[in-house]
Structures are given as structure tokens and as C-alpha cells.
KELO-536435 format. One record per residue (C-alpha): residue number from 1; y, z, x. Coordinates in pm, whole numbers, plus 32768, in hexadecimal, padded with zeros to 4 digits. Layout:
N
@num->NUM, py->Y, pz->Z, px->X
...
REM end
This chain:
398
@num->1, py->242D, pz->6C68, px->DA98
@num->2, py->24FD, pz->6B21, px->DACD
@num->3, py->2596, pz->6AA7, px->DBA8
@num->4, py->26FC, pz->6A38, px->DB7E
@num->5, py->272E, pz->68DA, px->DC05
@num->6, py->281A, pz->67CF, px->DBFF
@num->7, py->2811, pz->66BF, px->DAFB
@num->8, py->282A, pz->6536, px->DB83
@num->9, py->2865, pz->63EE, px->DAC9
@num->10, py->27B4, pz->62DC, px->DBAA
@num->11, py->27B1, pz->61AF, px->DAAE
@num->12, py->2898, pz->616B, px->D9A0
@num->13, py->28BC, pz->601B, px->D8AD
@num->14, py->290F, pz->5FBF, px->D761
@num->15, py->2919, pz->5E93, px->D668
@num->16, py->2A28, pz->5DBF, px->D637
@num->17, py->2B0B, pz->5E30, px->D502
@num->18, py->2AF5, pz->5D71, px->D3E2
@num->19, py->2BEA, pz->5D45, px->D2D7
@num->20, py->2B8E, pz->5DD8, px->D17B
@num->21, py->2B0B, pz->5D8F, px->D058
@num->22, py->2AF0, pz->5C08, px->D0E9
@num->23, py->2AC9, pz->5C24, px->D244
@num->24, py->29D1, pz->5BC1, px->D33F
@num->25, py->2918, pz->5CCB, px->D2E7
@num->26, py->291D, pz->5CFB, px->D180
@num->27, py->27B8, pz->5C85, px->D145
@num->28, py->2703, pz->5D5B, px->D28A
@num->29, py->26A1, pz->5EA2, px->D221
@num->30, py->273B, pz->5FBE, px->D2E3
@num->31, py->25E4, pz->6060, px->D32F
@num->32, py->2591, pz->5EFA, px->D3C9
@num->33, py->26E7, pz->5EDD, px->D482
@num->34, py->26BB, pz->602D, px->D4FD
@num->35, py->2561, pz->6008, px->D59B
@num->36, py->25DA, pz->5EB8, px->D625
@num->37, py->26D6, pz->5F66, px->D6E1
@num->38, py->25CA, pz->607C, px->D75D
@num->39, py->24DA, pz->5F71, px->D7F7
@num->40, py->263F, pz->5EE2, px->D8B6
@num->41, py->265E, pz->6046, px->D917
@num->42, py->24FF, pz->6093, px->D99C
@num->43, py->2507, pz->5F52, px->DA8C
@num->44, py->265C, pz->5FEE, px->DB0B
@num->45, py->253E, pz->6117, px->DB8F
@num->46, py->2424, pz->601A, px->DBE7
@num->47, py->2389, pz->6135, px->DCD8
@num->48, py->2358, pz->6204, px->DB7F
@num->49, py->222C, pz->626C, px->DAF1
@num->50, py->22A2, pz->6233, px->D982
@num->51, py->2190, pz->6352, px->D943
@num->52, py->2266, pz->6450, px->DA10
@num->53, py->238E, pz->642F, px->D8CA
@num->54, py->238A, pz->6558, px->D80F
@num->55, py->2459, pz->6514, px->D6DA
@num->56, py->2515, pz->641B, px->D65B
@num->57, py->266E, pz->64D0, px->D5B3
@num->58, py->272B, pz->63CA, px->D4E0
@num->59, py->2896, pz->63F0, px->D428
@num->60, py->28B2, pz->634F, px->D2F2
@num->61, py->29DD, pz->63AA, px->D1FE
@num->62, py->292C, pz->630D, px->D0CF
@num->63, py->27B7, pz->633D, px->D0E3
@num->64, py->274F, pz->62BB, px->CFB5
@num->65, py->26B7, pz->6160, px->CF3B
@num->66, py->2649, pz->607E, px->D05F
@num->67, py->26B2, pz->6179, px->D14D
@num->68, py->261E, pz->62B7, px->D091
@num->69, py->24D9, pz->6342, px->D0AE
@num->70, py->2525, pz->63FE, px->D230
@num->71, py->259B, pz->6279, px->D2B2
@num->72, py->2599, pz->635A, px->D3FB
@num->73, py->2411, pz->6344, px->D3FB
@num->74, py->23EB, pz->6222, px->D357
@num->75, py->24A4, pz->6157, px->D459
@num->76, py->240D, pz->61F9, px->D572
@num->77, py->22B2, pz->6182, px->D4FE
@num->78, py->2361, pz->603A, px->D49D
@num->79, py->23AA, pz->6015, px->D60C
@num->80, py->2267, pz->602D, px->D69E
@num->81, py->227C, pz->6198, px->D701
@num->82, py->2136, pz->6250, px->D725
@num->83, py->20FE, pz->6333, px->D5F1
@num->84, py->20F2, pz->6467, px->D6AD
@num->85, py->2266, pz->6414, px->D6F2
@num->86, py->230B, pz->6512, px->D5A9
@num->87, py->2468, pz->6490, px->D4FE
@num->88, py->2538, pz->6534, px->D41D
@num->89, py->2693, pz->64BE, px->D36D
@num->90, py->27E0, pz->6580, px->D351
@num->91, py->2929, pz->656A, px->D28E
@num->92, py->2A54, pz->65DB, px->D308
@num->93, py->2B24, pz->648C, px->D259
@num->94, py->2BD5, pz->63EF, px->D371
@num->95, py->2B72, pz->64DE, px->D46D
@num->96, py->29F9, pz->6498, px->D442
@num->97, py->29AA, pz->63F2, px->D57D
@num->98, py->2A78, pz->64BE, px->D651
@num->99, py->29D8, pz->65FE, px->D5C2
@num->100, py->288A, pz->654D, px->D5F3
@num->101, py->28DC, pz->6520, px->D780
@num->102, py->2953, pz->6695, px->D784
@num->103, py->2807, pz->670C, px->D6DB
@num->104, py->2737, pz->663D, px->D7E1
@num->105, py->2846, pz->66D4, px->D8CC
@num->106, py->281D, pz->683E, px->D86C
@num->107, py->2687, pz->680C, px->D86D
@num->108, py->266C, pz->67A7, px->D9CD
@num->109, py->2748, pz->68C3, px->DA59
@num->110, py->268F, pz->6998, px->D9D2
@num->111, py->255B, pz->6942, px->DA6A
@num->112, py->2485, pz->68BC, px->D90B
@num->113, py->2482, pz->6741, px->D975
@num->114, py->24AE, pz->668D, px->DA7C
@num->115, py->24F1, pz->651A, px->D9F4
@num->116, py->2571, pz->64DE, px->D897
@num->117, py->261B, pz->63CA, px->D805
@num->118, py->2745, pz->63E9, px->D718
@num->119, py->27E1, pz->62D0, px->D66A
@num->120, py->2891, pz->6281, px->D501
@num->121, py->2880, pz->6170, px->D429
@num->122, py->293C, pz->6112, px->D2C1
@num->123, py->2915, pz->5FDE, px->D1FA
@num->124, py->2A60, pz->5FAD, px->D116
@num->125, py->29FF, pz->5EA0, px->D08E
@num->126, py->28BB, pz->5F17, px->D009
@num->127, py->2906, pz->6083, px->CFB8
@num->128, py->2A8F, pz->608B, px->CF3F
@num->129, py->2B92, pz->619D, px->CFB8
@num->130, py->2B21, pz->62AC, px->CE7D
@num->131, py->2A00, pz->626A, px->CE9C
@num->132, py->2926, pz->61D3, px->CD57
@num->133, py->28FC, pz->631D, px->CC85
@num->134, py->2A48, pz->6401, px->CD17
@num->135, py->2A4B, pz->6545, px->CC54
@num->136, py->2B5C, pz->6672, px->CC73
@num->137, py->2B47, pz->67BF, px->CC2E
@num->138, py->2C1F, pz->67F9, px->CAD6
@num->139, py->2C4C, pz->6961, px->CBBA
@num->140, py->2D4D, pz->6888, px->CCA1
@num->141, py->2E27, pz->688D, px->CB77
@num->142, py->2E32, pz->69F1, px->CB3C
@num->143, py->2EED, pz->6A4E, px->CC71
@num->144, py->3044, pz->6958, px->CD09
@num->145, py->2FCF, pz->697C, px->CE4E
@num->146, py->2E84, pz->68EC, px->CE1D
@num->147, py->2F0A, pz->67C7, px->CD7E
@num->148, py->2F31, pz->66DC, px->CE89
@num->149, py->2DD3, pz->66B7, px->CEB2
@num->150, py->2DE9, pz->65C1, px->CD93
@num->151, py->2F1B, pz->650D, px->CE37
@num->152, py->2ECA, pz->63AD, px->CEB7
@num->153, py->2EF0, pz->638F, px->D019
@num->154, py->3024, pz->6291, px->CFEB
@num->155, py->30B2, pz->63A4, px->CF15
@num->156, py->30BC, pz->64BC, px->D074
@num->157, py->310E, pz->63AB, px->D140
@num->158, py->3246, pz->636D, px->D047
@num->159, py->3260, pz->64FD, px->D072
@num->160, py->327B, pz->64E6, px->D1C6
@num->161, py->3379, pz->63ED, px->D20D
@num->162, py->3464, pz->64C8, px->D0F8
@num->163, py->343A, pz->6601, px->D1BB
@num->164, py->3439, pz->657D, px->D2EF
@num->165, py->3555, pz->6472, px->D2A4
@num->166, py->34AD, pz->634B, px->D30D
@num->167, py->3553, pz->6227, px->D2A6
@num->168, py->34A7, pz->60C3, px->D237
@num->169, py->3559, pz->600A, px->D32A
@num->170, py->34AA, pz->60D6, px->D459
@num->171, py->3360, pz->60E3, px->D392
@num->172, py->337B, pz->5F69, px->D3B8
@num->173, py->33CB, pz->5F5D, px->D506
@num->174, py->32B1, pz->6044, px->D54F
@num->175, py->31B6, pz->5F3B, px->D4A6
@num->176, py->3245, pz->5DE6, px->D558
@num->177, py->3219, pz->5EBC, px->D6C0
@num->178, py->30B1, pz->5F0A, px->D641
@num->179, py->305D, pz->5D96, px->D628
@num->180, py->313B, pz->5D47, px->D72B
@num->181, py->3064, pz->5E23, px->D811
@num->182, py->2EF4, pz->5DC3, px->D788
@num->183, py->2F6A, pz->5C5A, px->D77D
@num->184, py->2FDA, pz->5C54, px->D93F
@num->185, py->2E98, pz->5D67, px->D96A
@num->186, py->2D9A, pz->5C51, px->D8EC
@num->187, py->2E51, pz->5B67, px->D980
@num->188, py->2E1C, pz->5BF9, px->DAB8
@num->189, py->2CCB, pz->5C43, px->DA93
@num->190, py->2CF5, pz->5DA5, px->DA5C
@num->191, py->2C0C, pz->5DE1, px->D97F
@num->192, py->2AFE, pz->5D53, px->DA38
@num->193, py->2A74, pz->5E61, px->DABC
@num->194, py->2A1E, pz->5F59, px->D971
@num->195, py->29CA, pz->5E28, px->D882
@num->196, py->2892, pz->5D9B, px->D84D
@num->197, py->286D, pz->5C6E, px->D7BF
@num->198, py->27BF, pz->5C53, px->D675
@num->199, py->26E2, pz->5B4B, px->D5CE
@num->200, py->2759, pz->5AF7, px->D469
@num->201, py->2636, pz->5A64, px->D391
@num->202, py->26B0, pz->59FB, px->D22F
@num->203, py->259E, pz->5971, px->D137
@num->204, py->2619, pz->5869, px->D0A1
@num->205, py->2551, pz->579B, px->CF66
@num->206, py->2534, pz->563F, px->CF5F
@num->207, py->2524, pz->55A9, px->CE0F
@num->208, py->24BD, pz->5442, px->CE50
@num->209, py->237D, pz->54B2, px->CF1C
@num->210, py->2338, pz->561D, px->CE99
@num->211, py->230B, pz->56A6, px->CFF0
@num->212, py->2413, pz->57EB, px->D09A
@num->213, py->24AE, pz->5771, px->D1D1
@num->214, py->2534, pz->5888, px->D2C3
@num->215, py->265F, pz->5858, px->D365
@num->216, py->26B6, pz->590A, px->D4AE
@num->217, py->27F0, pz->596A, px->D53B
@num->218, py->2855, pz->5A44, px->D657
@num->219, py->2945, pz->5B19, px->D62B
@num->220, py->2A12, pz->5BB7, px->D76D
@num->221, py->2B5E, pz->5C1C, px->D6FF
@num->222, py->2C13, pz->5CFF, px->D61E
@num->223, py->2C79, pz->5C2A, px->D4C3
@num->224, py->2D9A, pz->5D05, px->D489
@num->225, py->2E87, pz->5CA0, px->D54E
@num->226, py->2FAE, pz->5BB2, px->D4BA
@num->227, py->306A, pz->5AD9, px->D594
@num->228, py->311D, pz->5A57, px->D48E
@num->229, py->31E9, pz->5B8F, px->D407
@num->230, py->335F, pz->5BFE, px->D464
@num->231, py->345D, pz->5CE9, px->D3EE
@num->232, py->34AD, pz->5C05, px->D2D0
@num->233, py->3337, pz->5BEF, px->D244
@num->234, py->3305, pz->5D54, px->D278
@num->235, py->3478, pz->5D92, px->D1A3
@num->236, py->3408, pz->5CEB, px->D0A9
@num->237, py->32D4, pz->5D85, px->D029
@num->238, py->3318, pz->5E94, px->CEF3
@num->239, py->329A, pz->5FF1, px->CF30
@num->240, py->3132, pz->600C, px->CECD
@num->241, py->3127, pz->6197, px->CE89
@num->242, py->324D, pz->61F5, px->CDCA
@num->243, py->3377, pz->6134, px->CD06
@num->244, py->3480, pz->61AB, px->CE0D
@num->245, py->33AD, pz->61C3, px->CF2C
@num->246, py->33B6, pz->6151, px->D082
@num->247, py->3225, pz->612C, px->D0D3
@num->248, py->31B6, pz->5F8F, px->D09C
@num->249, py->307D, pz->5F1D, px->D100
@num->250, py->311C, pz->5E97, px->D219
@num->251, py->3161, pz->5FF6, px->D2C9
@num->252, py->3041, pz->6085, px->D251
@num->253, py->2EE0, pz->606E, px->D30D
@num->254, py->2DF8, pz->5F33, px->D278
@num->255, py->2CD1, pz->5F7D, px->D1D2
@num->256, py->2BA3, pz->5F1A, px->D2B4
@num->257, py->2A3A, pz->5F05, px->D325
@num->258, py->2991, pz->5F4F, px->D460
@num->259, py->28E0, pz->605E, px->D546
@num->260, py->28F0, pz->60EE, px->D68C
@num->261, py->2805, pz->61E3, px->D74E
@num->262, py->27F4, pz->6290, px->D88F
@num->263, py->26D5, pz->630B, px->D963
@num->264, py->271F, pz->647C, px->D9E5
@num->265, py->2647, pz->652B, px->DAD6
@num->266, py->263E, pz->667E, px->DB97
@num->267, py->2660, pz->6679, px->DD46
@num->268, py->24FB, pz->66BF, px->DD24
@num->269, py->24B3, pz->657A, px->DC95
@num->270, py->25B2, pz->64CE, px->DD71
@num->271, py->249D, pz->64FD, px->DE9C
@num->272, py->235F, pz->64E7, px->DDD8
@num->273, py->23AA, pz->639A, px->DD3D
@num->274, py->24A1, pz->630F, px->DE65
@num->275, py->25A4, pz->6302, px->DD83
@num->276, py->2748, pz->629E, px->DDDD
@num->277, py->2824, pz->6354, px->DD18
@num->278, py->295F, pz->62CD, px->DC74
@num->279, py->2A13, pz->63F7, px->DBF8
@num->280, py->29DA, pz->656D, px->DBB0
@num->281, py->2A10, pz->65D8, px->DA52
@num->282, py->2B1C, pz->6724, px->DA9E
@num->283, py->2B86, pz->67D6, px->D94D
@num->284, py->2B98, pz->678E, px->D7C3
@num->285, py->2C6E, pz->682B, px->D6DF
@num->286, py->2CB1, pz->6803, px->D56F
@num->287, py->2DB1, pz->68D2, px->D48B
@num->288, py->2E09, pz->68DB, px->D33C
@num->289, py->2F49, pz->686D, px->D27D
@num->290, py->2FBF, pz->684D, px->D12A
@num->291, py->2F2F, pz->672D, px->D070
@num->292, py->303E, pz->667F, px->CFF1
@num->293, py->30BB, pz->6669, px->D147
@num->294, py->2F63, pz->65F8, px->D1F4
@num->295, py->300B, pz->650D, px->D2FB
@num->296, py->30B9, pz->662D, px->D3CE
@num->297, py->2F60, pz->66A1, px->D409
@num->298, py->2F62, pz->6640, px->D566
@num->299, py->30A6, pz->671C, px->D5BB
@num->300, py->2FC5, pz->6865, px->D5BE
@num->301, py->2E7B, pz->679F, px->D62B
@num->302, py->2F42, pz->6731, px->D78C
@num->303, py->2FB0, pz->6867, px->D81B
@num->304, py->2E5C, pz->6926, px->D7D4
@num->305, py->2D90, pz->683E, px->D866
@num->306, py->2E75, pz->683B, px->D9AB
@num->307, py->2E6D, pz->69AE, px->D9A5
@num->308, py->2CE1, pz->69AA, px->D990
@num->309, py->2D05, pz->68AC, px->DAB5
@num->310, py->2DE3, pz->6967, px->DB9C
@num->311, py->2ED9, pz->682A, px->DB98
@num->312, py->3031, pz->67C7, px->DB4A
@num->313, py->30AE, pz->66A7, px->DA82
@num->314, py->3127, pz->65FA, px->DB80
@num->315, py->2FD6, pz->65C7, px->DC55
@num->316, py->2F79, pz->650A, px->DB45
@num->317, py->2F76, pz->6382, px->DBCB
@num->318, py->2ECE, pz->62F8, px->DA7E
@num->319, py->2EF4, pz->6365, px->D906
@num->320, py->2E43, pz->62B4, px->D7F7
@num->321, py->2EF9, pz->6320, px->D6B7
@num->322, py->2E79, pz->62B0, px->D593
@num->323, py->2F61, pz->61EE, px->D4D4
@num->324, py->2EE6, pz->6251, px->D34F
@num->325, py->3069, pz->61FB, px->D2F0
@num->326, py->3195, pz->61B8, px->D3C0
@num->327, py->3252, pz->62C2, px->D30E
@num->328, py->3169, pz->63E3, px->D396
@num->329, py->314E, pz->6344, px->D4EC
@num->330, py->32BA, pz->6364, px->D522
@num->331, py->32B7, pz->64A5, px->D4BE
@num->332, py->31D0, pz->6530, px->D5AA
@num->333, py->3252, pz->646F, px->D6A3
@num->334, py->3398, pz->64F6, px->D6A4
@num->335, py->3354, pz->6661, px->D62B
@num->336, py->3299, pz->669B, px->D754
@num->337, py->3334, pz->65AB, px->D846
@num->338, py->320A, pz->64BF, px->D882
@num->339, py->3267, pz->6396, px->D998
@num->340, py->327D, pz->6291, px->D895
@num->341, py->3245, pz->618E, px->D9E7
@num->342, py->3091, pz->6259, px->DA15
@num->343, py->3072, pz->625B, px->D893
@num->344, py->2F90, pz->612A, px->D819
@num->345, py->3001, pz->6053, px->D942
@num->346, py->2F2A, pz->5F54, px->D8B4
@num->347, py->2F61, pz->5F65, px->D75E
@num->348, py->2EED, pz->603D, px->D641
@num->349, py->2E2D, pz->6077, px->D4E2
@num->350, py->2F7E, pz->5FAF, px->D42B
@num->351, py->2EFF, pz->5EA5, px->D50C
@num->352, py->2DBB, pz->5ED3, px->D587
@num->353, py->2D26, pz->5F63, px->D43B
@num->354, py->2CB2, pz->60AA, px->D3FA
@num->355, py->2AF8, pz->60C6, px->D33D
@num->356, py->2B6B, pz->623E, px->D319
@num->357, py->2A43, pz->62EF, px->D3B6
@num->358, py->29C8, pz->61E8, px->D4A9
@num->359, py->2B66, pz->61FE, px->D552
@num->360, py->2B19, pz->6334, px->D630
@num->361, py->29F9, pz->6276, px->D6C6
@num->362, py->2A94, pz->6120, px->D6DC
@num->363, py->2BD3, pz->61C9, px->D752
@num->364, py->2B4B, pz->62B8, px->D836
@num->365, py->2A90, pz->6165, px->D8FD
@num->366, py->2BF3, pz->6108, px->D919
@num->367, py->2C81, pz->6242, px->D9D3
@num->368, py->2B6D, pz->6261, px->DAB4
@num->369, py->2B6B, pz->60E8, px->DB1D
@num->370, py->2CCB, pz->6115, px->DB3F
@num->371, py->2CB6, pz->6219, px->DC13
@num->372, py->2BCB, pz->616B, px->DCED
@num->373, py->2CBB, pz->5FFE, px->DD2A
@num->374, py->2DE5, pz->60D2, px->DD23
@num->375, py->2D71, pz->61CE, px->DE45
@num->376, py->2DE7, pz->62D0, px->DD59
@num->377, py->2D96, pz->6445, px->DD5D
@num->378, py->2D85, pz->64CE, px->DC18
@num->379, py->2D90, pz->641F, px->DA9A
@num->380, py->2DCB, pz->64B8, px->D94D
@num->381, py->2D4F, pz->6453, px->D7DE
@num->382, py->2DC3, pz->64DC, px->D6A7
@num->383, py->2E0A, pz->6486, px->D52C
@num->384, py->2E59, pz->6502, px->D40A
@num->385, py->2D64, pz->6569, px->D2FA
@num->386, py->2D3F, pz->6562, px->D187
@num->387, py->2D5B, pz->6686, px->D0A5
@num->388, py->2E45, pz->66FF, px->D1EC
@num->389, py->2DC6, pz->6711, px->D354
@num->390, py->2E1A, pz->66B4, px->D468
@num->391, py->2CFC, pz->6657, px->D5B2
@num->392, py->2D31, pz->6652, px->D724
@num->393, py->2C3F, pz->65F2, px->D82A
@num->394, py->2C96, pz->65D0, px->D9C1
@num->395, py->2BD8, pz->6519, px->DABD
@num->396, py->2BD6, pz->6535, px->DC44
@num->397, py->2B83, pz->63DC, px->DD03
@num->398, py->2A7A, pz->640B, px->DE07
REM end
């Protein structure tokens, strides 16, 4: 019978986030990106028999096209894995990679694995937000509660803010801090820690002599971050949802590429393999709202996952929110009295960017490197989800 066991992250990375569909990374495949960022996490472990990985669980919110096909497996074997190491992909929209870490999670403590690397990875630019060949059930339309499945996610965002009475002018203030933040974090080096930097190769034809030249550029930063936007810019941009509206694309997350992954391994494995760990992985939760108000999603996601913890709120020293839209950040924020001065301290999705179901991964690298400069205790990530969820994980520094 097993064993139950606690669950330890001891290496944890992620790409740079591009900008999509013309970023930096809008020609690298997100099965390529992904296994990138698994051979920077294996030499996190050098002591690691890459044979002793079990499975490879990977969150991807649109696994179809370039990153169809189980992009979980494929980008394991991509990496230089062994073959014996299993991979598998999951879809939980923006919530992938955080469900991803939770299944590794839930595996160790349990006493099936030992070492087990979950991750996420999205390429905007390559697959788009619908996906190429989206399809609803005409059933949604049979029933009005069913029907905001079909809404856009700009239309719940626009949803939220009415019900919630969030007004443009905050949801604009909410988006300079966000850039504001990511712009003095990188600055500071901030980043430095959970980023690895990334080789760029573009292909580029040249006409006179018939011959492909390749062009290499590292990439170590975040491209979303504007340090040229204000009040004013922000005021000015019409609402990109609804006639009326209050959502722009300038409080609304950007579109992006990127991936993220995170090696998680039982106490067991800590002493076989001499490994340090980071962080322990302490509870998940994810509940269910309506659809058409997905963005309060992490209002009932919050206070079970704290439950499941045995914690309060206020132990919480770091909590990556993920900023889909202003609107719905606010709202949480102030329905459940979140510290505004621990949420995103160094920026968000608005900012940062947000490749859907590589942002649990990416973001939970933040909170746990966080923890670790900050001499903090305890850190919290949660977002909302499409077709109405909301996700919460919490992690202990050790």
C-alpha cells in the first residue's frame, strides 16, 4: 500500500515571454521552446539521473497544430529525455500548468513516483486563442445558463467589471502598476533567477547568393513590458470587447508565447539523488463558476485551497494572481480582501504576458523564487479559468 509522502519542487525555470503573434518567439515551436526549457531545468538537478524521471505532465490550453499530438511527450523526447521517461498533456485553459504541478503533486504523495517533471507551454503566435477548428455544441444554446460558454473572454471580463462595478479609470491604473512593477523588477534583476535565457535562431534567405543564413539572438527578458505607456495612452484606447465597455487591450492580459516547467520530487528522492529543495507544493483547489462571469473564479478557488492547507490569508507573503483582465483582478482583489501591496509585486500577465497554459508553470517559478530572496514563508497562485473556474495553488519555502 503507499505510502503518503510529501511532494517537493527542487528546480524551477521558464522561458522568457514573448510577445504574440510577432514576438521573439513567433517562429520557435512550443514543443521546441518547451524542451529547451527542460534541458535548463535538468542542469538545475545536475546530481540527477535523468533516467530516474517518471513522467513528464505538460499544460497546454490549445493542444492542437504545432503543439498537438501529446506536445507533453513530444517535448520530453525533444529534450533529450530517455524514452522510458512517459509524458502526457492536459487542458485545464489557463490553469493547465498549475493543474499539471498539482497532478505531479498528488502522484508523489501518494507514493507512485518519486521524481516527475511538470511544466506548460503555449505558442500564441502559432496556435491562435480559438484555436484553428473551434466548434460549440448547438446544445449550449438550448439552455441560458449554458450560454456563456460561447462568450469571448473580453465579453466576462466586461461582465465582471458591471457586476462588480469596476470602473475604466481603475482598470487603467491597475495596468500602468503592472508595467510599472515588471519594468523596476527587471530592472533590478529580479527575474534573474527563474529565467533562462533562450537562443533565437531565425532563417533568413539570401537572394543574391541563394544560401539561408541563421541569425542568433539571446533572449533574457520579458518583451512585454512598456516603458513608454501612462494614464493618458492607456485612456485613450477604445474598448476592444463591447461598444460601451470598459476592457481595452491595454487592461487586458497580452497575448504571448513561452513555457515554464518545474522538477517535483518526493523526500525519498530528496536523499537518493542529493537533491535541495526549493519549495513544497501544499494544496490545489479549483471550483466552478458561472461562465459568463469566468474572472471571479479565483474568489471560491482562494479560500478552499487555504482550508485544504490549514492557513489563513494573511500568512500568505506572495500571491501571483493572474492578471487575464484588470476588471476581474480587481474584483477578486477586493471581494476577498487580497493585500493589493503581495499581489504581483513584480508585475503581472497585463504586463508580463500570459501563453495561457504555460502561466501556472512560468508563474509558479516566480512564487517559489520569490519566496526564496524574500525569506518568505508561504506563496499563493491562482487565476481565473475559461468556461468559469477558478485555481489555487500554495507553496511553503524550505
Amino acid at each position: 500500500m503507499s505510502t503518503l509522502q510529501q511532494a517537493y519542487i527542487v528546480a524551477a525555470t521558464r522561458s522568457p515571454i514573448g510577445k504574440a503573434p510577432r514576438g521573439m518567439f513567433s517562429h520557435t515551436r512550443p514543443d521546441d521552446l518547451l524542451a529547451t526549457v527542460i534541458q535548463g531545468l535538468l542542469a538545475q538537478a545536475p546530481g540527477l539521473d535523468p533516467a530516474a524521471i517518471e513522467d513528464a505532465i505538460v499544460g497546454c490550453a490549445i493542444p492542437e497544430g504545432p503543439q498537438g499530438l501529446n506536445v507533453g511527450r513530444i517535448a520530453a523526447l525533444l529534450s533529450g529525455l530517455p524514452s522510458s521517461v512517459a509524458g502526457v498533456t492536459v487542458n485545464r485553459f489557463c490553469a493547465s500548468g498549475l493543474t499539471a504541478i498539482a497532478m505531479a503533486a498528488d502522484r508523489i504523495r501518494v507514493g507512485e513516483a518519486d521524481v516527475i517533471i511538470a511544466a506548460g507551454t503555449e505558442s500564441m503566435s502559432q496556435v491562435p486563442t480559438m484555436g484553428v477548428s473551434t466548434s460549440f455544441s448547438p446544445n449550449i444554446f438550448e439552455r441560458d445558463e449554458n450560454l456563456g460558454i460561447a462568450y469571448g473572454m473580453g465579453l466576462t471580463a466586461e461582465q465582471v467589471a458591471t457586476q462588480w462595478k469596476v470602473s475604466r479609470e481603475d482598470q487603467d491604473a491597475f495596468a500602468l502598476q503592472s508595467h510599472q512593477r515588471a519594468l523596476a523588477a527587471q530592472q533590478a534583476g529580479e527575474f534573474a533567477d527563474e529565467i533562462l535565457p533562450i537562443d533565437v535562431v531565425r532563417r533568413v534567405p539570401d537572394l543574391d547568393t541563394g544560401k539561408v543564413n541563421e541569425q542568433h539572438t539571446t533572449v533574457a527578458l520579458d518583451e512585454g513590458p512598456r516603458p513608454d505607456t501612462s494614464l493618458e495612452a492607456l485612456a485613450r484606447l477604445r474598448p476592444a470587447f463591447a461598444a460601451r465597455g470598459s476592457v481595452t487591450a491595454g487592461n487586458s492580459s497580452q497575448t504571448s508565447d513561452g513555457a515554464g516547467a518545474l522538477l517535483v520530487v518526493s523526500e525519498r528522492a530528496l536523499k537518493t539523488h542529493n537533491l535541495t529543495p526549493l519549495a513544497r507544493f501544499v494544496s490545489f483547489a479549483v471550483k466552478g463558476v458561472p461562465p459568463e462571469i469566468m474572472g471571479i473564479g479565483p474568489k471560491y478557488a482562494i479560500p478552499h485551497a487555504l482550508k485544504l492547507a490549514g492557513l489563513k490569508l494573511g500568512q500568505m507573503g506572495w500571491i501571483e494572481l493572474n492578471e487575464a483582465f484588470a476588471a476581474q483582478s480587481l474584483a477578486v482583489i477586493r471581494d476577498i480582501g487580497l493585500n493589493p501591496d503581495i499581489v504581483n509585486p513584480l508585475g503581472g500577465a497585463i504586463a508580463l504576458g500570459h501563453p495561457l497554459g504555460a502561466t501556472g508553470a512560468i508563474r509558479a517559478a516566480t512564487v517559489i523564487h520569490g519566496l526564496r530572496r524574500r525569506k518568505l514563508d508561504y506563496g499563493m497562485l491562482t487565476m481565473c479559468v475559461g468556461t468559469g473556474m477558478g485555481a489555487a495553488g500554495i507553496f511553503e519555502r524550505v
